[in-house]
C-alpha positions as CSV (number, residue, x, y, z in Angstrom):
1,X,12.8,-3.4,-15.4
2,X,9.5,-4.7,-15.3
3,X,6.4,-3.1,-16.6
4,X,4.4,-0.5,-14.2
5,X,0.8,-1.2,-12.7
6,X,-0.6,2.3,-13.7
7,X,-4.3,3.2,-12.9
8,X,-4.2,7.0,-14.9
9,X,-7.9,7.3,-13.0
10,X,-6.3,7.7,-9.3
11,X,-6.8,11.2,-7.5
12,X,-4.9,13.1,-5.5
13,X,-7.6,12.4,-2.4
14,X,-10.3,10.1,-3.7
15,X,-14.1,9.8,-1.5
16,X,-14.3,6.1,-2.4
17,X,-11.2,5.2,-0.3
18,X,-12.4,7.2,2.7
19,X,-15.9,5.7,2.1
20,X,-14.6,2.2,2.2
21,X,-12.0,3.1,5.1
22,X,-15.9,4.6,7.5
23,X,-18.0,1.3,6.9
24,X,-19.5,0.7,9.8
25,X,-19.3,-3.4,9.8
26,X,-15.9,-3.5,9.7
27,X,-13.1,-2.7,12.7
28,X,-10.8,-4.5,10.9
29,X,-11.0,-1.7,8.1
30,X,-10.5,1.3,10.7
31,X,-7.3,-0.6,12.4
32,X,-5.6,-0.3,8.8
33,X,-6.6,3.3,8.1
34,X,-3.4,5.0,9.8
35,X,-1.0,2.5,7.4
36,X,-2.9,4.0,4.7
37,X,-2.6,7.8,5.6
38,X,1.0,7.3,5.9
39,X,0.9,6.1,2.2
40,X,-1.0,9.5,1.7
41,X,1.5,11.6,3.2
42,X,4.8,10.3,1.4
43,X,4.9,13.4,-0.9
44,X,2.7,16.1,-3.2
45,X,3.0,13.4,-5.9
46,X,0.3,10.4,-4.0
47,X,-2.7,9.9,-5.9
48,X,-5.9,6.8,-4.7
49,X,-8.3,5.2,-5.9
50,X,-10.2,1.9,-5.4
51,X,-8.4,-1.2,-7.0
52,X,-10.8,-4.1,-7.2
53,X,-12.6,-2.7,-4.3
54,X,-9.5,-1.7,-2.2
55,X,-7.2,1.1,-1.5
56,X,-4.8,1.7,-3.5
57,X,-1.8,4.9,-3.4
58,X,0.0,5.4,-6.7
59,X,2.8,7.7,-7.0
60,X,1.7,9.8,-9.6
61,X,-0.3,6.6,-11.7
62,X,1.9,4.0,-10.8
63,X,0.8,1.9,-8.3
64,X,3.1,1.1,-5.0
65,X,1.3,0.0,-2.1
66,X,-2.6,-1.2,-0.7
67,X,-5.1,-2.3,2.2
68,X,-7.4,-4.8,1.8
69,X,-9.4,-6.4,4.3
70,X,-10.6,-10.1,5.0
71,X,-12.6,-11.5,8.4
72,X,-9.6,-12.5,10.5
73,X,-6.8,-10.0,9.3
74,X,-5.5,-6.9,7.0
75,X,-2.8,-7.2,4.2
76,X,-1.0,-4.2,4.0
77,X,0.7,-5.0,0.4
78,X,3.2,-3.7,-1.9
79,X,3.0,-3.9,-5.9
80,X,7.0,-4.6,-5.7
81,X,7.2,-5.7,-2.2
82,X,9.8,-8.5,-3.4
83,X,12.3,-5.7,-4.3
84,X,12.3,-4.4,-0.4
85,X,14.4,-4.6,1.9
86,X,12.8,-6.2,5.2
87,X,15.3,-6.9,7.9
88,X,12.3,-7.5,10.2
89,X,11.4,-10.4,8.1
90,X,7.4,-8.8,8.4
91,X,6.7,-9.7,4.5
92,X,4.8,-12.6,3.3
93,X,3.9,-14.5,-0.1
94,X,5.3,-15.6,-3.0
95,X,4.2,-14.4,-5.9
96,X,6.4,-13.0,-8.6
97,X,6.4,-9.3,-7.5
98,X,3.8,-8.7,-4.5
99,X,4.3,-9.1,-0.9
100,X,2.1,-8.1,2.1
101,X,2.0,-7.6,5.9
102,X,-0.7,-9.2,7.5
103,X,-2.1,-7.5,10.4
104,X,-4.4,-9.5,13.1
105,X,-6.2,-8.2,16.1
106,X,-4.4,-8.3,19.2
107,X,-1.0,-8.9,17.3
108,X,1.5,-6.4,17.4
109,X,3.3,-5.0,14.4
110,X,6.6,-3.6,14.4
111,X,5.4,-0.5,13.5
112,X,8.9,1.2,12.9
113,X,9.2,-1.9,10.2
114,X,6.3,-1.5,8.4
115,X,7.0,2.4,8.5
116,X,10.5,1.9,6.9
117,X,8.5,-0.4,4.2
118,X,5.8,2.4,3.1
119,X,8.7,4.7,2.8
120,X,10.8,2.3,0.6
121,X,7.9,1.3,-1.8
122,X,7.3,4.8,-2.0
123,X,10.6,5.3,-2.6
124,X,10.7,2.1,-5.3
125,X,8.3,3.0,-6.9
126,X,9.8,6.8,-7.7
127,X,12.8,5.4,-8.5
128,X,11.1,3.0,-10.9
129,X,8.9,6.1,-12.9
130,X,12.4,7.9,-13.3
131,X,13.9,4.9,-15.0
132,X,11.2,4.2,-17.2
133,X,10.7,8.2,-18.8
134,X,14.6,7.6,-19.6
């Protein structure tokens, strides 16, 4: 089992991540905000914060998904992503543990897919806390 990404500062609802979700120069911000309220709504246990300048959710302190924002797209990403399942085939990269969905304007997501994938990193990343308190 590899080792956690924990922040211990993340909040149950934290004004930063709001903040950065409200700036007004950046549409591409607002079209990624209802991916990150479903990461807020997976349980009682969801905690935020700002990870080098970008949402983060954490369940409890352990990190399991993000937004982050560049000038032609959004990355939805997930701290395990290479663990999950994705029948769609919607994630991308190919680094050791972290995969992401990018998002363009005027593309369509399959947004039951990326659904399923917030609840399963959710669900990971759970499963993943309860293995390492053993």
């Amino acid at each position: 089992m590899s080792e956690l990404l924990r922040f211990p500062s993340a909040v149950r609802r934290d004004s930063s991540v709001d903040d950065w979700f409200s700036k007004s120069d950046h549409e591409l911000r607002r079209s990624a905000q209802p991916w990150f309220e479903l990461m807020r709504g997976r349980g009682p246990d969801v905690r935020e914060l700002l990870h080098d300048g970008h949402p983060t959710a954490c369940v409890e302190d352990a990190a399991f998904a993000y937004i982050n924002a560049f000038t032609a797209h959004v990355n939805v990403g997930f701290f395990y992503g290479v663990a999950l399942d994705d029948p769609a085939g919607l994630l991308e990269g190919t680094g050791k543990r972290m995969r992401h969905v990018k998002l363009r304007p005027g593309q369509q997501v399959d947004a039951a897919a990326l659904s399923e994938l917030i609840v399963a990193a959710y669900r990971d990343i759970r499963l993943r806390l309860s293995s390492s308190s053993k």
